[in-house]
C-alpha positions as CSV (number, residue, x, y, z in Angstrom):
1,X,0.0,0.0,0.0
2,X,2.7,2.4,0.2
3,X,3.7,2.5,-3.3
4,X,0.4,3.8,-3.8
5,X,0.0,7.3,-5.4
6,X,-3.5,7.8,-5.9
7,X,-6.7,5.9,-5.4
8,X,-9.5,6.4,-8.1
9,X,-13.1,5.8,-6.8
10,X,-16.1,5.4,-8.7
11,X,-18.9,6.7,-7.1
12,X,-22.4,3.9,-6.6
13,X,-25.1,4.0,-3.7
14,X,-24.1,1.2,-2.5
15,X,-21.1,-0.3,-3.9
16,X,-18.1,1.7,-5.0
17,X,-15.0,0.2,-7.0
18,X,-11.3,1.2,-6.3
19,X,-8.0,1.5,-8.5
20,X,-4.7,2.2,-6.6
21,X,-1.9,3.5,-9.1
22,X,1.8,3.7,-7.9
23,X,4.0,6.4,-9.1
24,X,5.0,5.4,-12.8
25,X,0.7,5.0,-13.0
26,X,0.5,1.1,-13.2
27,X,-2.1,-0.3,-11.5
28,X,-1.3,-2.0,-8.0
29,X,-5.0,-2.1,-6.5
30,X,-8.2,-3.0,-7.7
31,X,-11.1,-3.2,-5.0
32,X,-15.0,-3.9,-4.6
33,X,-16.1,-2.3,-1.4
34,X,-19.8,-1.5,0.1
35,X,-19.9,1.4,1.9
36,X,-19.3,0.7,5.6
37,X,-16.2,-1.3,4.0
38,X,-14.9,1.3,1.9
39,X,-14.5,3.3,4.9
40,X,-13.3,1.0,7.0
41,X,-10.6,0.2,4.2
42,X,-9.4,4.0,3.3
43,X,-9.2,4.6,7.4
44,X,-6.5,1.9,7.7
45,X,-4.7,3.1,4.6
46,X,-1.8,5.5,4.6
47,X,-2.1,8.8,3.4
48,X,-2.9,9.1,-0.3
49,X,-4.3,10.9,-3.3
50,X,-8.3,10.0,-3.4
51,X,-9.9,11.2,-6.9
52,X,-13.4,10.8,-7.4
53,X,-16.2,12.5,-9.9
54,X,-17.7,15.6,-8.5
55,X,-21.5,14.1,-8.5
56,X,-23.9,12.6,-6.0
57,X,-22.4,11.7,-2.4
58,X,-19.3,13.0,-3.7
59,X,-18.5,16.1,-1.5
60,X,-19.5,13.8,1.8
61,X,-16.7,11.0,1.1
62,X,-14.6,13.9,0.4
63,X,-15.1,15.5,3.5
64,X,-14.4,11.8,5.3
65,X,-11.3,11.3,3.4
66,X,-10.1,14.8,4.5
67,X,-10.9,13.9,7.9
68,X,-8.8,10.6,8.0
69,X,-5.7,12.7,6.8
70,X,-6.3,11.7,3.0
71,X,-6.2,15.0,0.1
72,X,-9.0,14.6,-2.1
73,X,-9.1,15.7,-5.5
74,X,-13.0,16.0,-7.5
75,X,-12.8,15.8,-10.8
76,X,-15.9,17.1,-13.3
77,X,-16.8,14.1,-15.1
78,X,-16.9,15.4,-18.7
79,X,-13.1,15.8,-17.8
80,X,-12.7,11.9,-16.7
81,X,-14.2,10.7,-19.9
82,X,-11.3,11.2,-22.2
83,X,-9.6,8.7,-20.6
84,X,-11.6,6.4,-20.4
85,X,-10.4,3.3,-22.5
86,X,-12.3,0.8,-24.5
87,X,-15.3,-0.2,-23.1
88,X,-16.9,1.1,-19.5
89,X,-17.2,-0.3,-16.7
90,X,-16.7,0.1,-12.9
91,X,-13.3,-0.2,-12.6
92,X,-12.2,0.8,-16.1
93,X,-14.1,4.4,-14.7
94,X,-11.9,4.5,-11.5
95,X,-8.8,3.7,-13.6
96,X,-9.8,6.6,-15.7
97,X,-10.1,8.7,-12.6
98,X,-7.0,7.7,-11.0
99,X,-5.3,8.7,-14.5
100,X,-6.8,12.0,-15.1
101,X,-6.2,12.8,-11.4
102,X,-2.2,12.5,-12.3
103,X,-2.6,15.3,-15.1
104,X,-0.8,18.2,-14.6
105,X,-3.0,20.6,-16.1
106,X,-6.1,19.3,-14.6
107,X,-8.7,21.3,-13.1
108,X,-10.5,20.2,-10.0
109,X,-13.8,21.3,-7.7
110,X,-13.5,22.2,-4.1
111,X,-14.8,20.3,-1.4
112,X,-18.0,21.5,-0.1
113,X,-18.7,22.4,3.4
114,X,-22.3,20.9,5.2
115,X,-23.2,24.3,5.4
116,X,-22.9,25.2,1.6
117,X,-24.6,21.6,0.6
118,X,-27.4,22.3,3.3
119,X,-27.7,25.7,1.9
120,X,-28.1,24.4,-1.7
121,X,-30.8,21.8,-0.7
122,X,-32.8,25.0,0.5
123,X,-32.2,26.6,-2.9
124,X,-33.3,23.6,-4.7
125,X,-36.1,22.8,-3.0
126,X,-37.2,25.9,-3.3
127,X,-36.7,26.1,-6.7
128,X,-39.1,22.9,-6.9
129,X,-41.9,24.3,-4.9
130,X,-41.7,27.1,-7.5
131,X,-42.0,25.1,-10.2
132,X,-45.1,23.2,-8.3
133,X,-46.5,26.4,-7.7
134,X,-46.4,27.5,-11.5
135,X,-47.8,24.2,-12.5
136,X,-50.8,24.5,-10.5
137,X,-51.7,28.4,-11.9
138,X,-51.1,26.9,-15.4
139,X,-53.9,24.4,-14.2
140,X,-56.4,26.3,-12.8
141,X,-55.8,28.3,-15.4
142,X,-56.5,25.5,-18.2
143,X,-60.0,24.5,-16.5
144,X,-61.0,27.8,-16.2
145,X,-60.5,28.0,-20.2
146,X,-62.5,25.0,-20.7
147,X,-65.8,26.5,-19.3
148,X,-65.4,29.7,-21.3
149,X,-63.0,32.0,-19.0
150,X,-60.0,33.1,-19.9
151,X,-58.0,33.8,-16.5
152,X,-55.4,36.2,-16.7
153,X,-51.9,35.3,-15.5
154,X,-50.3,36.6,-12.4
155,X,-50.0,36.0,-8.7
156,X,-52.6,39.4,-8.4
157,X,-55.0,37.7,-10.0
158,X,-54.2,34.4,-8.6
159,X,-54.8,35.5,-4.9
160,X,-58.7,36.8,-5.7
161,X,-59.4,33.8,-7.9
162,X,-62.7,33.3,-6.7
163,X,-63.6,37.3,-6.7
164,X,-62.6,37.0,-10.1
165,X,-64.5,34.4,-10.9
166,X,-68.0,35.9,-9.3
167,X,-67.4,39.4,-11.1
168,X,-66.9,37.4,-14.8
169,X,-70.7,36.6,-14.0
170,X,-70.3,32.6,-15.6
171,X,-71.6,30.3,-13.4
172,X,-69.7,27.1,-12.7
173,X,-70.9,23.6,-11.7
174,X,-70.4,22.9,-8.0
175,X,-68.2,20.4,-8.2
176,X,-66.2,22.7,-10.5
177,X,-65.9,24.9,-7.8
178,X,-64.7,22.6,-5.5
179,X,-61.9,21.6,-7.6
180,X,-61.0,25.2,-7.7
181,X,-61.0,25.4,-4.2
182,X,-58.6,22.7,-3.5
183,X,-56.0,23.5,-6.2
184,X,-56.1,27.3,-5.0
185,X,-55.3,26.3,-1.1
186,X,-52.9,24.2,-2.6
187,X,-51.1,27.2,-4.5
188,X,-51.8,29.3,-1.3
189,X,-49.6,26.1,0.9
190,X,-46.8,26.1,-2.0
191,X,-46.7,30.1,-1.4
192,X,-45.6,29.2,2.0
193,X,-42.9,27.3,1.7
194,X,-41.5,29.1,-0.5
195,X,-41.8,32.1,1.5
196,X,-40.1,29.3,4.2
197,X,-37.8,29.2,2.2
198,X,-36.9,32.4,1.6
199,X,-36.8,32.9,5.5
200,X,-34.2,30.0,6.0
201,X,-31.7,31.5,2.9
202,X,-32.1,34.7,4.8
203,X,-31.0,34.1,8.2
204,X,-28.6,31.8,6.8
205,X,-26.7,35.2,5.2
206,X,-27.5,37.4,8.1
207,X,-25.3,34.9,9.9
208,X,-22.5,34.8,7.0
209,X,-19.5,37.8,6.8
210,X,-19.1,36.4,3.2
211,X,-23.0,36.6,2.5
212,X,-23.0,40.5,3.9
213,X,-19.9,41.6,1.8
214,X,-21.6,40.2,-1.3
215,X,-24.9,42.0,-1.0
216,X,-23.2,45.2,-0.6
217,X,-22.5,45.1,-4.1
218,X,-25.8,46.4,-6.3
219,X,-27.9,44.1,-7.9
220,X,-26.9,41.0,-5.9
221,X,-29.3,40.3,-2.9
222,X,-30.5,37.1,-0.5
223,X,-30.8,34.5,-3.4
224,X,-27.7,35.3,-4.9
225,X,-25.5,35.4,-1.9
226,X,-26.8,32.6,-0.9
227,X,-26.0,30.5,-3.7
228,X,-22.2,31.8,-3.8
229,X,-21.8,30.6,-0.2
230,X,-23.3,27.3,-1.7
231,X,-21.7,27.3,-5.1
232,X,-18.3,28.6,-4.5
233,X,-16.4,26.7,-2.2
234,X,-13.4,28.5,-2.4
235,X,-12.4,31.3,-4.0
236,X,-8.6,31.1,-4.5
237,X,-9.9,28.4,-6.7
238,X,-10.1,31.2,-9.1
239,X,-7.0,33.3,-10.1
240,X,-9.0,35.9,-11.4
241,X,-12.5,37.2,-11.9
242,X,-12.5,36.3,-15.7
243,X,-12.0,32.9,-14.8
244,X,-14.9,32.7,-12.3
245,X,-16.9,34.8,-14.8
246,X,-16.2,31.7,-17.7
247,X,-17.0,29.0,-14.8
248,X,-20.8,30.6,-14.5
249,X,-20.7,30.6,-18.2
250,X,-20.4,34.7,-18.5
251,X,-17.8,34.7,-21.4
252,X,-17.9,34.3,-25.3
253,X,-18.3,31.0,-26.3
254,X,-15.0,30.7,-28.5
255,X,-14.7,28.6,-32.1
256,X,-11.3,29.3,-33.5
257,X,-9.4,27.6,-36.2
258,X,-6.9,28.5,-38.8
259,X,-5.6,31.4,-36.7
260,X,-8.6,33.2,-37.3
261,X,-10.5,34.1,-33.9
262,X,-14.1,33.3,-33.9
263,X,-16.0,34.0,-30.7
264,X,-19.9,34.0,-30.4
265,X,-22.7,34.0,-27.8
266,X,-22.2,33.3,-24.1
267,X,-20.6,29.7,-23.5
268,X,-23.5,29.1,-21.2
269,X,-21.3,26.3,-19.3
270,X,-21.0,25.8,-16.0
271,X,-23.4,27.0,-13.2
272,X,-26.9,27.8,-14.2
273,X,-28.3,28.8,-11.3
274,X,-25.6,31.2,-10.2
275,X,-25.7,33.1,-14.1
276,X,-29.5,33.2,-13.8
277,X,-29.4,35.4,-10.7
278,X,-26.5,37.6,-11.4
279,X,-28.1,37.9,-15.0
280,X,-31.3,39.1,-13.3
281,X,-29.6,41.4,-10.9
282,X,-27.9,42.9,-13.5
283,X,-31.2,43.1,-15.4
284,X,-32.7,45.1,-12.7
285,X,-29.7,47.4,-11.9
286,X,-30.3,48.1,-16.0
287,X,-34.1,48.5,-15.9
288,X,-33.2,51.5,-13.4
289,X,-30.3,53.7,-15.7
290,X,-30.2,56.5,-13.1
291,X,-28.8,53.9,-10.4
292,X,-26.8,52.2,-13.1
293,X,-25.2,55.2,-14.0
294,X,-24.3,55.9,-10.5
295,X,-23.1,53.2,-9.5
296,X,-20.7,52.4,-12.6
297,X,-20.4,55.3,-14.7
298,X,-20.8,56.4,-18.1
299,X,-19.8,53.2,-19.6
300,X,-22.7,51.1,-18.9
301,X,-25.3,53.5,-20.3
302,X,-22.9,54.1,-23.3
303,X,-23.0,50.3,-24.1
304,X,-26.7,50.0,-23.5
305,X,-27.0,52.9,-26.5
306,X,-25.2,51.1,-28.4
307,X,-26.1,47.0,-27.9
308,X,-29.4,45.4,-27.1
309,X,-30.5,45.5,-23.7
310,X,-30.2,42.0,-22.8
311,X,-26.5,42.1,-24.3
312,X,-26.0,45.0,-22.0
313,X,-27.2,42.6,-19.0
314,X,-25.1,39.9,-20.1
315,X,-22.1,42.4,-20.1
316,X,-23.3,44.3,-16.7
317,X,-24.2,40.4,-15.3
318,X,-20.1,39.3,-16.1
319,X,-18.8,43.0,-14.4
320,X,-20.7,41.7,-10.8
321,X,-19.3,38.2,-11.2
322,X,-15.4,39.9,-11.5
323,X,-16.6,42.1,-8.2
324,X,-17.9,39.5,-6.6
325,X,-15.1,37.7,-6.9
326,X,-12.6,41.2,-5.9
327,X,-15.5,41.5,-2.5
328,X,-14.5,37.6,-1.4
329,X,-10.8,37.9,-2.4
330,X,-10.4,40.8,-0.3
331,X,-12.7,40.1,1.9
332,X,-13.8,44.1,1.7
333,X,-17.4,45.8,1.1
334,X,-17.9,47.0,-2.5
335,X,-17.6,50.7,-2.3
336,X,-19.1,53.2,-4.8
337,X,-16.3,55.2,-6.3
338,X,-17.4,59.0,-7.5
């Protein structure tokens, strides 16, 4: 076990497959272990390299590695499948982890904290109850249509459904009505928990320095501190705000060839939920140009005469990613400079 350089792991529910590679990468371990085993197993073996995917379950072995003295390495899997030879299986997949692991040019994920995973079940939960919530309107919404009454969309509207209802004059069947009933004090239940939600993000950033120095920059609020303390594990894992601004996906996709530069729309890679919010705080810092202009000058209005609004969000959107990322580097409050 001590020639051992690094341990690849692929990742299962239950069962989880090991390949040990020594220092010239040949393989000197190959291993079936359940769960209880495979802990029992990396807690009698000297200090090593573990690589695994970044993906379900990953960032909690990670953080039991770590605390049995091991480093962990997560890889993101579209970079594992390169090296992945012939055909798949278990333990061709942890060889091909334990391989890419070695490379020096690699790129890896941080390890997540409890807090930051517990903070994005919140978010995603959430995010489901919101979806829930839109399902049922779209609902009510259809049956209403089918007995002649076009409802109009909204949460305004939604709240005096049944005033609504008796001012459009048609009468429904009773049982109708009852239908109604339920769905809406189902909507009214999902509205909430969301707002439960909402509460729970909230005190989590009232309790976070991080969370407070990122909202004192305009346009990012609760939601989208919140999901930097559960997104960004580290920030040092970036050397730069460009390079945080490409891991949201806030860059030019690029197509190059021939020595001729070719660079298109927004690469759109990375994480989606973190470029939705800074994309719609930056869309409200624009819908409001007097605050815009205050807050960064002459350039951003310049650029909105000139490009489409949403391109000016996009832009605006990948300027509060690179201060976001100056606020948690420095650890200092964004200040407005006149």
């Amino acid at each position: 076990m001590s020639t051992i350089k690094v341990i690849g792991i692929d990742l299962g529910k239950s069962s989880f497959h090991l390949v040990g590679h020594d220092h010239t990468g040949r393989e000197q371990l190959r291993k079936h272990l359940s769960r209880p085993k495979l802990i029992q197993f990396l807690s009698q073996t000297p200090k090593t390299t573990i690589a695994m995917e970044s993906c379900g379950g990953s960032h909690w072995l990670a953080r039991k590695c770590q605390s049995l003295g091991h480093e962990v390495k997560l890889i993101p899997p579209q970079y594992v499948k390169p090296y992945v030879k012939t055909n798949k299986n278990d333990y061709i997949d942890a060889d091909a982890i334990a391989e890419a692991c070695t490379r020096p040019s690699m790129r890896f994920v941080g390890v997540k904290t409890e807090t930051s995973q517990v903070i994005s079940v919140i978010q995603r939960v959430r995010s489901s109850y919101i979806k829930e919530r839109t399902a049922c309107m779209s609902r009510i919404g259809a049956i209403l249509l089918e007995f002649g009454m076009s409802f109009p969309r909204g949460h305004a509207k939604m709240k005096v459904l049944f005033q609504w209802i008796a001012d459009n004059g048609e009468p429904l069947p009773v049982m109708l009505m009852q239908e109604l009933i339920e769905h809406h004090e189902y909507y009214l239940l999902l509205s909430e928990r969301i707002a439960g939600q909402d509460k729970k993000l909230k005190q989590l950033v009232e309790q976070d320095v991080r969370a407070q120095l990122l909202k004192t920059i305009p346009g990012v609020g609760d939601l989208t501190a919140a999901q930097c303390l559960a997104d960004i594990s580290d920030v040092t894992h970036f050397k730069n705000g460009r390079q945080m601004a490409a891991w949201i996906g806030l860059v030019p996709h690029q197509y190059s060839t021939g020595g001729k530069s070719t660079l298109l729309g927004i690469s759109k890679r990375g994480n989606k939920a973190l470029r939705t919010l800074f994309i719609h705080g930056a869309r409200a810092m624009l819908s409001r140009p007097e605050k815009a202009l205050a807050v960064f000058g002459e350039w951003i209005l310049e650029l909105r005469a000139r490009k489409p609004f949403n391109v000016a969000v996009v832009a605006l959107a990948n300027k509060l990613v690179r201060i976001a990322w100056s606020v948690l580097s420095t650890k200092q409050a964004f200040e407005i400079r006149v």
